[in-house]
N, C-alpha and C positions, 0 to 999 in steps of 0.2 A: 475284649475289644468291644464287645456289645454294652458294657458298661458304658465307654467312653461317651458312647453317645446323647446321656441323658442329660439331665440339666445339673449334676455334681459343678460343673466348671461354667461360669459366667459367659455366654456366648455374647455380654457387651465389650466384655475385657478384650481390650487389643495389647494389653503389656506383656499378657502370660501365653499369648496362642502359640505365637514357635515352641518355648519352652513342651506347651503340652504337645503339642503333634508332634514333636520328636520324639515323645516317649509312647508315641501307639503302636506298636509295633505286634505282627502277625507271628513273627520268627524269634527267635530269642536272640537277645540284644547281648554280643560278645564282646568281655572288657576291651579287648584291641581297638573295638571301633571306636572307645571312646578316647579321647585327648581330655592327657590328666590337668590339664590348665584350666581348657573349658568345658570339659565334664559333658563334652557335646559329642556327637558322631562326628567321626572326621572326614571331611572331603577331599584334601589336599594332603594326608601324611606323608613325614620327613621323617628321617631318622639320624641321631645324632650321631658322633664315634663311639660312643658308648653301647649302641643300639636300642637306645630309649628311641620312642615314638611321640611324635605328637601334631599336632595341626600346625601346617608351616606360619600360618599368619600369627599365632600364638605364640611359638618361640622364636618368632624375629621380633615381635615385641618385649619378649624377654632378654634378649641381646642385646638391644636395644636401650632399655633400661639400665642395665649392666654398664656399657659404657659412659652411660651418662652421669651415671652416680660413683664413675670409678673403680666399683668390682669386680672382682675375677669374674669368668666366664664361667659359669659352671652350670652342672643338669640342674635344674628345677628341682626335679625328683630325687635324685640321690645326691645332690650337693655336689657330685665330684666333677674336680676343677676339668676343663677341657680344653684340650692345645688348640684346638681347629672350630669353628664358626661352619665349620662346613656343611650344609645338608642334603641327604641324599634321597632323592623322591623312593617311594615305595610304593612302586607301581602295585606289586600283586596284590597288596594291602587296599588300595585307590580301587582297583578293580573289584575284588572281593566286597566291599562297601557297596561298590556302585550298585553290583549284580542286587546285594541284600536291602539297599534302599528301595531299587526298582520291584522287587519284588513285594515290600511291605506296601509302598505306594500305591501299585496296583490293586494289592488285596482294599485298601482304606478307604482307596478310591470307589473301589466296587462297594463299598459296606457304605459313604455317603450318596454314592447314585443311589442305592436303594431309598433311600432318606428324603430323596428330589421327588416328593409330589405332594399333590395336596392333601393327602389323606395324611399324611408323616403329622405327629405333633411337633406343636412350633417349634418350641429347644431342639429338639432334633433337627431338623431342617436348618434352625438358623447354624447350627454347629457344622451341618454339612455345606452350605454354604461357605462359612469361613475356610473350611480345610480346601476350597476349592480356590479360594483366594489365597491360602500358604502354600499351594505346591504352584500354584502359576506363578507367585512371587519368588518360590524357589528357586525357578528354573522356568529359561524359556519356552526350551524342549517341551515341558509340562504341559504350556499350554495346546502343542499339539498335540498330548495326548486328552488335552479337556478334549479336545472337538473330533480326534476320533472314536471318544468313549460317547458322543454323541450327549455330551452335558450340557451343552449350548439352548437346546431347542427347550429341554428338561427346565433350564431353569429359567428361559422364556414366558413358559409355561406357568412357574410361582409366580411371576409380577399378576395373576389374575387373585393372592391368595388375599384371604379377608385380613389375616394380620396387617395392621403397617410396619411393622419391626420386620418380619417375611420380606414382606416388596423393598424396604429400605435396603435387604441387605441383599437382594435380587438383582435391585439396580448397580448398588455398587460392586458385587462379585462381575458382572455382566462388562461394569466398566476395567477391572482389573484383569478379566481373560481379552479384553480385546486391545489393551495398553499394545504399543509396538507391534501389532499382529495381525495385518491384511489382509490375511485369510480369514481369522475368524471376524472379523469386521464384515467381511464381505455377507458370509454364512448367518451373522447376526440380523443386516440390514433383511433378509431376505422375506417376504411374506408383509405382515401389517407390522411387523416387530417394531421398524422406527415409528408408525402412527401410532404405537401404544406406547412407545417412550414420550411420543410432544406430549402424551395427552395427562400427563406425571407434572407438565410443568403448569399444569391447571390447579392442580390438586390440593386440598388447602393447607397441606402439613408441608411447613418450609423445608423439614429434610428431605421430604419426597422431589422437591423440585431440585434441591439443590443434589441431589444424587443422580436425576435424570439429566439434567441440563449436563452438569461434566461427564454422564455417558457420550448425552449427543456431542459435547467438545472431541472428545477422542475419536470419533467417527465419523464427524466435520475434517478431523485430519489426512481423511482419506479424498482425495479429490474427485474423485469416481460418488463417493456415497451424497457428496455435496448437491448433486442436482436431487437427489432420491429425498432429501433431507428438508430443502425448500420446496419440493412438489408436495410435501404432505399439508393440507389446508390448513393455516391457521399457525404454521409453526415459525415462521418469521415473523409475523404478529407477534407471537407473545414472548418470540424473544428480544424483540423490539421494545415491547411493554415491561419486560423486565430489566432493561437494562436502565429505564428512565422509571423504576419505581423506588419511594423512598422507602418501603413495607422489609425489600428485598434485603439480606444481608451482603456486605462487601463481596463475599465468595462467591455469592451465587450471579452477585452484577458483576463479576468479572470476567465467570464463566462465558456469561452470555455475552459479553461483548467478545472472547475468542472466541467462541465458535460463529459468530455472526460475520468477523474477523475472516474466516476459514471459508464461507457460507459464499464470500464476493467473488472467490476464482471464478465463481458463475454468472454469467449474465444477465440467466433469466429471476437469480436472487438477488440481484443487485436493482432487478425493475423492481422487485416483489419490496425488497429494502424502502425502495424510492415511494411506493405507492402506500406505506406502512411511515412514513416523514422521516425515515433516514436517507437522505440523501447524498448525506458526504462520500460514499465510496462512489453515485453515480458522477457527481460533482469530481471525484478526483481522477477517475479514470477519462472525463471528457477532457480533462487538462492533463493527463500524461500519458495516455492509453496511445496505440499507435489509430492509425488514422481509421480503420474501421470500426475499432471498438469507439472511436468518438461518434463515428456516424451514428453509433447504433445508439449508446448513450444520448447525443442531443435528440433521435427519432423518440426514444424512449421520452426525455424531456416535454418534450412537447405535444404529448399525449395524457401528463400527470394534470391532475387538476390540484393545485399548490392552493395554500391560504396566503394572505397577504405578507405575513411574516415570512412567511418559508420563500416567497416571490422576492422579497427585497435579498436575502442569504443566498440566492441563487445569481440575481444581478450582480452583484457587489464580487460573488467566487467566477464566474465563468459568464459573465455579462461582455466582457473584453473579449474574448475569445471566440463568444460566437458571432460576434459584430464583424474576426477576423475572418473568419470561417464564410459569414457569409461575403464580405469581399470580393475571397480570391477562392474560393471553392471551387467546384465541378457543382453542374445545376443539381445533383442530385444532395451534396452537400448543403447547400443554399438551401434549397427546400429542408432541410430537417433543421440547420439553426433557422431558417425564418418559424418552423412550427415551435419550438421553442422561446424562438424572442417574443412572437402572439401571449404565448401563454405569460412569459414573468413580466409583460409590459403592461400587464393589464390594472395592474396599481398604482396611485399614483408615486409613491416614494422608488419603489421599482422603476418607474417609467424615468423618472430624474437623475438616478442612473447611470440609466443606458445613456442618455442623453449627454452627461457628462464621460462617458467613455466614446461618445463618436459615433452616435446611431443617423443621426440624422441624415449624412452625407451620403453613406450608401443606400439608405430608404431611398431619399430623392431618385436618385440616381436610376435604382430600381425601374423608378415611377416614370421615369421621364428618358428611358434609356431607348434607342433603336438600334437595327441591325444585329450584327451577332449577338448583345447582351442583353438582346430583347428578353424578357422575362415570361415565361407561359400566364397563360391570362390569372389561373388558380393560381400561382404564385404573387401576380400583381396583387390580388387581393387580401391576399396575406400583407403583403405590405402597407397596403391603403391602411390595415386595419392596423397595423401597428403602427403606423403614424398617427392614424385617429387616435389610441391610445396614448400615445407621445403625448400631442398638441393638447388635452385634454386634463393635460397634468398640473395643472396652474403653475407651470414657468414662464417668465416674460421671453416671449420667443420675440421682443426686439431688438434684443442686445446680445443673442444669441449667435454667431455665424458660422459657415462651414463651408467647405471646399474651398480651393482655392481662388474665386473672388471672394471673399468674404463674404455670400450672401448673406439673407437669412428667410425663415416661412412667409416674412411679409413682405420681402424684394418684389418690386411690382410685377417682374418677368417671372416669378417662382406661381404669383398667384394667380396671374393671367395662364401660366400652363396648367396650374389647377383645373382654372376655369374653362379649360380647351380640352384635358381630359376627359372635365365633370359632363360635356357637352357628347364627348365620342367615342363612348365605354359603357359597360352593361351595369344593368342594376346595382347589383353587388361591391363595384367598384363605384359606383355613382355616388352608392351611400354615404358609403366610408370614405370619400374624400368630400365631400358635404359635410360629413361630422367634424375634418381638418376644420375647413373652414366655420363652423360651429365652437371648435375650441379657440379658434383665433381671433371670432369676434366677441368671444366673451370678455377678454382683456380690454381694459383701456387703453395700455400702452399700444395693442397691435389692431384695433377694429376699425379708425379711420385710416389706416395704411388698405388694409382689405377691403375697406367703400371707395376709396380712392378708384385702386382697381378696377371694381366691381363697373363703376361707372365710367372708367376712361375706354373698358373693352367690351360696355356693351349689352351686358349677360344678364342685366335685372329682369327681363321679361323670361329668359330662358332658365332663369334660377326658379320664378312665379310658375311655371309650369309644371315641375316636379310636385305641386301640391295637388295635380291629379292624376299620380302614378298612383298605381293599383300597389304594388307592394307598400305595406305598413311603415316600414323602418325606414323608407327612400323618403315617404311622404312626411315622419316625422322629422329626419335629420332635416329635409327643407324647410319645412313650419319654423323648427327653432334657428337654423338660418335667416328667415325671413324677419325673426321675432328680435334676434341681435341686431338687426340692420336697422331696423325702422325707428327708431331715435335720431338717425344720421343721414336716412335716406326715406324719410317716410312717404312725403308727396311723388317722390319717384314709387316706391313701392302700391301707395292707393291710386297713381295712375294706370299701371300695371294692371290691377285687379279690377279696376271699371273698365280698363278697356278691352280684356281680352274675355272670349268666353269660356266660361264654367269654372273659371278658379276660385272666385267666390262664393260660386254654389259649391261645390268640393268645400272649400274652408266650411262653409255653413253646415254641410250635411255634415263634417268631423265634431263639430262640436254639438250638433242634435243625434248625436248614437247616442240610444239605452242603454250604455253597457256600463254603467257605475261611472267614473273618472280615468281616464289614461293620460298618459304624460300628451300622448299626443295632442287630448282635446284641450287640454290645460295650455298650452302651447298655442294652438292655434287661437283657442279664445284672447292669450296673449299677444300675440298680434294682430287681432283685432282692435281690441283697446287700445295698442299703442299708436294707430294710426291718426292721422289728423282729425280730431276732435269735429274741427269748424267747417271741415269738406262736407260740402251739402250736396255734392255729386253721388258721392261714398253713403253716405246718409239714406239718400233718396233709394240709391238702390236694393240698402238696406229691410229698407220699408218695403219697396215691393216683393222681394223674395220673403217678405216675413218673418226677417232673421230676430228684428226686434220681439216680435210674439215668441217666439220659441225661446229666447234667452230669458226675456219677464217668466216664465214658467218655470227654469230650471234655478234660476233664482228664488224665486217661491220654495220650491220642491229641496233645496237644501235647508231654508229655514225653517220649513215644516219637517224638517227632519228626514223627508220620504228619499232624499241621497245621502246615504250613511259615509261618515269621511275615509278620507285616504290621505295620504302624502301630498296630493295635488288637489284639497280640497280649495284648499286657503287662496293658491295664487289663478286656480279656478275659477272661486267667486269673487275676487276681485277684479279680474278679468270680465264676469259676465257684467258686472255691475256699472263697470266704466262703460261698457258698452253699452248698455240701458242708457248709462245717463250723456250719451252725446246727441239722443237726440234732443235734451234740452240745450242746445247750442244753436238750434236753427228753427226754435221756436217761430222769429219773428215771419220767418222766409218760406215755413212749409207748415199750410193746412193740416196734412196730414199727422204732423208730428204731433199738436196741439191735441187732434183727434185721440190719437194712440193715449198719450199720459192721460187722457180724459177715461176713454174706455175702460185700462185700467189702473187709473185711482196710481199714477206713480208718483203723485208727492205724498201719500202714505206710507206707498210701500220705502220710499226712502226715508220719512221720519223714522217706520220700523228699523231701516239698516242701519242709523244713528247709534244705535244701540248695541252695535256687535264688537263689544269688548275685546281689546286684542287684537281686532283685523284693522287696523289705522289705516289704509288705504280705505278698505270698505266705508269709513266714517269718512276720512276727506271728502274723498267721491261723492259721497251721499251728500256733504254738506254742502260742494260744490252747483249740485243740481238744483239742492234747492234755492239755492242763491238765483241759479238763472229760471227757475218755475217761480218764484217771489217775484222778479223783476217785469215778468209778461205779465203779474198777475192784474198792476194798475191798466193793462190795456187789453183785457178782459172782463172786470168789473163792470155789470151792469148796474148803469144810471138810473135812479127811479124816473119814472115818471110823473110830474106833476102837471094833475088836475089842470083845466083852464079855470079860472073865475069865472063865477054868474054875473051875469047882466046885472044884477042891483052891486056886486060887490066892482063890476068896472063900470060904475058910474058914481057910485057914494063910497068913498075912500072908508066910512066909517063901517060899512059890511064885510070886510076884503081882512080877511085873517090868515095868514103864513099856515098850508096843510103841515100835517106832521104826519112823518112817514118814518114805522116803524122796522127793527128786524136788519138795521142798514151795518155796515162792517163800518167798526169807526177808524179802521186804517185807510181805507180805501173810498168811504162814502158814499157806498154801493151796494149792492146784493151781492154776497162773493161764497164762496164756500171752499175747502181743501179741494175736493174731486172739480171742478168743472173751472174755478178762479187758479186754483192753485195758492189760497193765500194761506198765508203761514199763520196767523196768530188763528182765525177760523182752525187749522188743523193743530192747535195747539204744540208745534213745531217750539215754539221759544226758548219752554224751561231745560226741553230735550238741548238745543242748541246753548245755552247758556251752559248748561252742565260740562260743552266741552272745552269752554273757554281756561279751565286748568290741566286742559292736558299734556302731557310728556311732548308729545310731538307736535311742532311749532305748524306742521302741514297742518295737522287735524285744526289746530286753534286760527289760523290763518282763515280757512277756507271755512268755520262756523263765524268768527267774526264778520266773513263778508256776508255770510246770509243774515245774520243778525243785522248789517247795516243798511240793509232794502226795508229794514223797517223805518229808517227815518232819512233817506233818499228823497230826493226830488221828485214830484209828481204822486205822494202822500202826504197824508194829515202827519205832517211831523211832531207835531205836539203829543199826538195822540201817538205816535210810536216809539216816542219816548214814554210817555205812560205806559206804555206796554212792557219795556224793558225793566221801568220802575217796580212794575208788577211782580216781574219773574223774578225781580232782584237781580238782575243783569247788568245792573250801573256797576258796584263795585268790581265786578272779574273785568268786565271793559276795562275799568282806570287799572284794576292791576296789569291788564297785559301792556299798559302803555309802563308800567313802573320799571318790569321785568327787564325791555328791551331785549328781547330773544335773538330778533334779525332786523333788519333796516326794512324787508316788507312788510313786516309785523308791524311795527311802529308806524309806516308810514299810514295802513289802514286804523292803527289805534289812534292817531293823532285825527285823524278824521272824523270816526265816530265821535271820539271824546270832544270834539268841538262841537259837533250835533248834540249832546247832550248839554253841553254848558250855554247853551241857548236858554235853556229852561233856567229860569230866574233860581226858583229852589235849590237845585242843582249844583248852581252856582256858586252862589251862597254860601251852599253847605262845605263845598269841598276846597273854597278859594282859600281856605287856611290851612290846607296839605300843601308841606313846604315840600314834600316829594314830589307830588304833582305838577307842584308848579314848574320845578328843577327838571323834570321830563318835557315839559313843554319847552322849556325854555334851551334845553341842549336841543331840542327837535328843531326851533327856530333857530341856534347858530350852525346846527351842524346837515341840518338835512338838507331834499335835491329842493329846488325851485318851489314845486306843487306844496311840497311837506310845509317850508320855513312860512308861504301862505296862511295854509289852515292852523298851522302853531300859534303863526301873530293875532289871527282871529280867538281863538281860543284864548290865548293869556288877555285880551282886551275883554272877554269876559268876565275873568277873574279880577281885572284892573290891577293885572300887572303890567297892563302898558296903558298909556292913554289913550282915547281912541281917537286924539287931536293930532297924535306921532306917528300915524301909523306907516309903516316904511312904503307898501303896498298901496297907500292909498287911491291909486287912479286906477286898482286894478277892482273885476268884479266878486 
């Protein structure tokens, strides 16, 4: 017997192991036991009429064959024919066996316990292993003598051994004693034993996993081991990860999805599932589970933090359901689908949705509901905030409608309760339905339905006031309310803000924080610029709180680099820039303003902003100001002075010589300079402006054309500013932008200049045989408004393509 156990016999071989461990035997093995068919110990002996012996399943196969092919009946063994088929159990024989099996088994059994440790060489070990695996597969009985022979804990004990052939065969004998057998399942779970089976499904040799993993499947079987199974850290993780890897072989991703399968009777594995992005069993138990396990399932829901993908598979499976839920619930229900619908509304394809399965109605509802179905204030704002989310989705919520009038978000009575709410409710809900109204003025289709409102009920000053609430997110959602309105409602809005106190100071101290860029200050600086430019009210007061100084600084302070960018850099400094530049709007009207661009030098710093490629606001803007710092510049220019004549020169004509007076600006005829005139050619402003006359954006080339044309405007040396244009080489981009025809304001300004230039004899001359040119003038004169067909017929009377004896205009000046 002691032989048996070396490595003679292949302990890989699974085709020869019964054959060998039937033949181990302690006792001596008597012919009777064997059945002469299958030369096997017999379990079941029959005996025939003859009184031959053999394994009953063996000679009913032989019978069996017999009749099939026709022939007599007869013994196997002695050939002789036989009348009867009959077989008669042989008990003493059955028992005699049993006793002599049970006896050999125990002795074999004892000889491979001795084998179960780690000192045993491996072939031994692995061979007693396997015999532990042939007699549990013998017999089920067997396996409760593995676990009162105490072999369980023994070969718990090998999964620490250094072989992997050891532990492979550790794991899988472990999973064959516990097949069908509750007990020892129970007895196996017991101690760190299942932590040291997950920890097999880490391990880098795929038999190792895959022999652990269909351990923990058969002990997943057990519904008791199921919570002990997901309580070990990490081990729905990684059967999670294995069942979504492509590394894995088919057997072992199948394993793991049954026992993951097995794993969901539990609930608290079903969170652990959900929180690891399986979430179909939490998903399917919310939709067929009886009504607690849903409660629990959507509380669960609405606690996961989902990615957006996982948020839209959640809408689209149980988006319906808890729309239901929240409905007709018990408030305790309501609360877990409202936590829930927060969490997968927060995207926008998720948010579209819900919206198309019927969220809206009962949100409203929610919001707007009294008496019994009043909703607790924390509840309200779950809701607030899932509509913010809704509204925010870019769905045209005007052709959107719900309940039974067909409202919809921008029904005048829907918004006016907004705005009764937004007025008599706490922070928190104030926000969030400020942020509604934020997603509804973002749309075209719904933001004059929302101003309508806004000013049929009243609320513009009580909206203006949220922007010195002390909470962050309350003051934001207002700024960018404030900031969608003021295209539609702006002179209401800078009424607002001049008249009442400290909301412009608030506005101002948000956008002078040190704290780098936020959405907020970006925002608010946005609606500053978008307010009316030409309000010298707004302006003024500007100036005295010194908002213009702080904004000229933070303008600086980004192109000096010293605010490093963000997301909100760009519509930041477009913002501060528009804002700089309206106090050139009220040049004529405010000392002070004059002062300021003087101090500091702002038609530099806007020649520099000419330059900021890419930010085409920032260059219109720029180009814009300098148009209106050009235009003050002729009534700024200081006139020289000239000399009186002497007594001999105002009496004798022949002493009396014209002084010359040096250093003078030949646009202007004066003493002028960039800083203190504002003049453009002095600041060498030109070839910067010229250079933008082929730009992509018809804005930027619009608003350079016009400051290029205060160079040869009324009330300067026109000749001389066209020489100046000459200079930069600015004639040809003029005539092309009249070629291009981009827009009808475009042309109307190029049809202008290019008349001012065709003044100039050379000019003229040179270009009156561009038959394109002339064909632009010439559709400018049949097709433009009044003012245009004007300066056209002038211009083509340059060129002498009209006569100037025909002119249609002529009585005009």
């Amino acid at each position: 017997m002691a032989a048996s156990w070396d490595g003679s016999n292949d302990p890989g071989s699974q085709s020869d192991d019964s054959f060998h461990f039937e033949r181990l035997h302690i006792e001596p093995l008597y012919d009777a036991f064997v059945c002469p068919l299958t030369k096997q110990v017999m379990r079941d002996p029959v005996t025939l009429e003859n009184g031959q012996t053999f394994e009953r399943e063996a000679i009913e196969k032989w019978f069996k064959e017999c009749r099939e092919s026709g022939r007599r009946l007869v013994c196997p063994l002695t050939q002789q024919e036989l009348r009867s088929a009959e077989l008669n159990p042989s008990m003493a024989l059955r028992n005699t066996i049993e006793e002599w099996t049970t006896r050999n088994e125990a002795a074999q059994l004892d000889i491979a316990r001795r084998s179960l440790n780690m000192a045993s060489p491996e072939n031994e070990t692995l061979q007693a292993l396997k015999y532990v695996q042939y007699i549990c597969q013998r017999s089920r009985s067997n396996k409760h003598t593995v676990r009162n022979a105490g072999l369980i804990p023994m070969i718990v004990d090998i999964l620490k051994s250094g072989s992997r052939k050891v532990r492979c065969r550790a794991l899988e004998t472990l999973r064959v004693v516990v097949e069908e057998d509750d007990e020892n399942k129970q007895l196996l779970a017991e101690g760190d034993t299942v932590r040291t089976i997950v920890k097999f499904l880490s391990h880098e040799l795929s038999k190792e996993r895959e022999e652990a993993v269909s351990l923990l499947y058969e002990l997943s079987k057990s519904a008791t081991l199921c919570e002990k199974i997901g309580s070990i850290n990490g081990a729905i993780l990684i059967l999670v990860g294995m069942t979504s890897s492509n590394s894995e072989d088919l057997l072992t991703v199948g394993k793991a999805e049954e026992t993951l399968s097995n794993l969901e009777r539990y609930e608290a594995n079903v969170r652990q599932m959900a929180e690891c992005g399986r979430l179909q069993p939490l998903l399917n138990q919310l939709l067929e589970g009886p009504p607690e396990t849903k409660l629990a399932m959507a509380g669960f829901l609405g606690e996961l933090v989902l990615n957006n993908d996982v948020k839209v598979l959640v809408a689209r499976t149980v988006g319906s359901s808890l729309i239901n839920i929240m409905r007709s619930g018990n408030m305790q229900s309501r609360e877990a689908a409202l936590k829930a619908l927060n969490q997968i509304s927060s995207c926008d394809p998720s948010a579209k949705i819900l919206i198309e399965a019927g969220i809206l109605a009962p949100l409203v509802n929610d919001l707007f509901a009294v008496g019994p179905n009043l909703l607790p204030t924390r509840l309200k704002e779950i809701s607030a905030t899932i509509l913010a989310s809704v509204v925010n989705s870019g769905e045209d919520f005007y052709s959107i409608s719900f309940g039974p009038d067909h409202q919809t978000l921008v029904s005048e009575d829907i918004v006016r309760n907004l705005l009764h709410l937004i007025s008599n409710t706490g922070p928190a809900i104030e926000c969030k339905l400020l942020q509604v109204l934020v997603g509804l003025t973002t749309s075209p289709t719904t933001v004059l339905s929302v101003v309508s409102a806004i000013k049929s009920s009243g609320a513009t000053i009580s909206l203006v006031q949220f922007i010195e609430a002390p909470q962050k997110d309350l003051r934001l959602a207002s700024i960018k309310l404030l900031q969608n309105l003021s295209p539609h409602m702006g002179q209401e809005l800078t009424d607002a803000l001049r008249g009442s106190v400290g909301q412009l100071g608030s506005l101002i101290k948000v956008i002078s924080e040190n704290t780098g860029i936020s959405e907020e200050q970006a925002a608010a600086v946005g609606l500053l610029a978008d307010l009316p430019e030409r309000d010298l009210g707004l302006t003024r007061q500007l100036l005295d709180e010194g908002a213009f100084v702080m904004v000229i600084s933070r303008v600086i302070a980004i192109r000096q680099r010293e605010i490093r960018g963000n997301r909100f850099i760009t519509p930041f400094l477009e913002g501060l820039v528009k804002i700089v530049a309206r106090v050139t709007y009220v040049l004529a009207e405010e000392p002070d303003a004059i002062a300021l661009c003087r101090d500091y030098n702002l038609a530099a710093l806007f020649i520099d902003l000419l330059q900021s490629n890419g930010l085409d606001n920032v260059q219109m803007v720029s180009a814009t100001a300098l148009e209106n710092l050009s235009i003050e510049s002729k009534n700024l220019t200081k006139l020289p002075e000239v000399p009186p004549p002497s007594y001999c020169a105002s009496v004798f004509s022949c002493f009396s010589k014209q002084p010359v007076i040096s250093g003078l600006c030949r646009l202007h005829r004066g003493i002028c300079s960039l800083k203190e005139t504002f003049c453009l050619y002095e600041g060498q402003a030109v070839p910067k402006l010229v250079g933008l006359l082929d730009h992509t954006n018809v804005n930027v080339v619009e608003a350079a054309l016009a400051a290029l044309s205060t160079l040869i405007d009324d009330g300067v040396d026109i000749e001389q500013g066209v020489a100046i244009l000459v200079e930069a080489e600015g004639v040809k981009p003029i005539l092309d932008v009249l070629l291009e025809k981009r827009t009808e304001t475009l042309r109307r300004r190029a049809v202008w200049a290019v008349e001012r230039l065709l003044r100039t004899d050379d000019i003229a001359c040179e270009v009156s045989a561009d038959q394109n040119l002339s064909t632009a003038l010439v559709d400018a004169f049949q097709h433009g408004d009044y003012r245009t067909r004007q300066i056209a017929e002038r211009a083509l009377k340059h060129v002498d393509k009209i006569p100037n004896f025909s002119g249609i205009f002529q009585n005009l000046g």
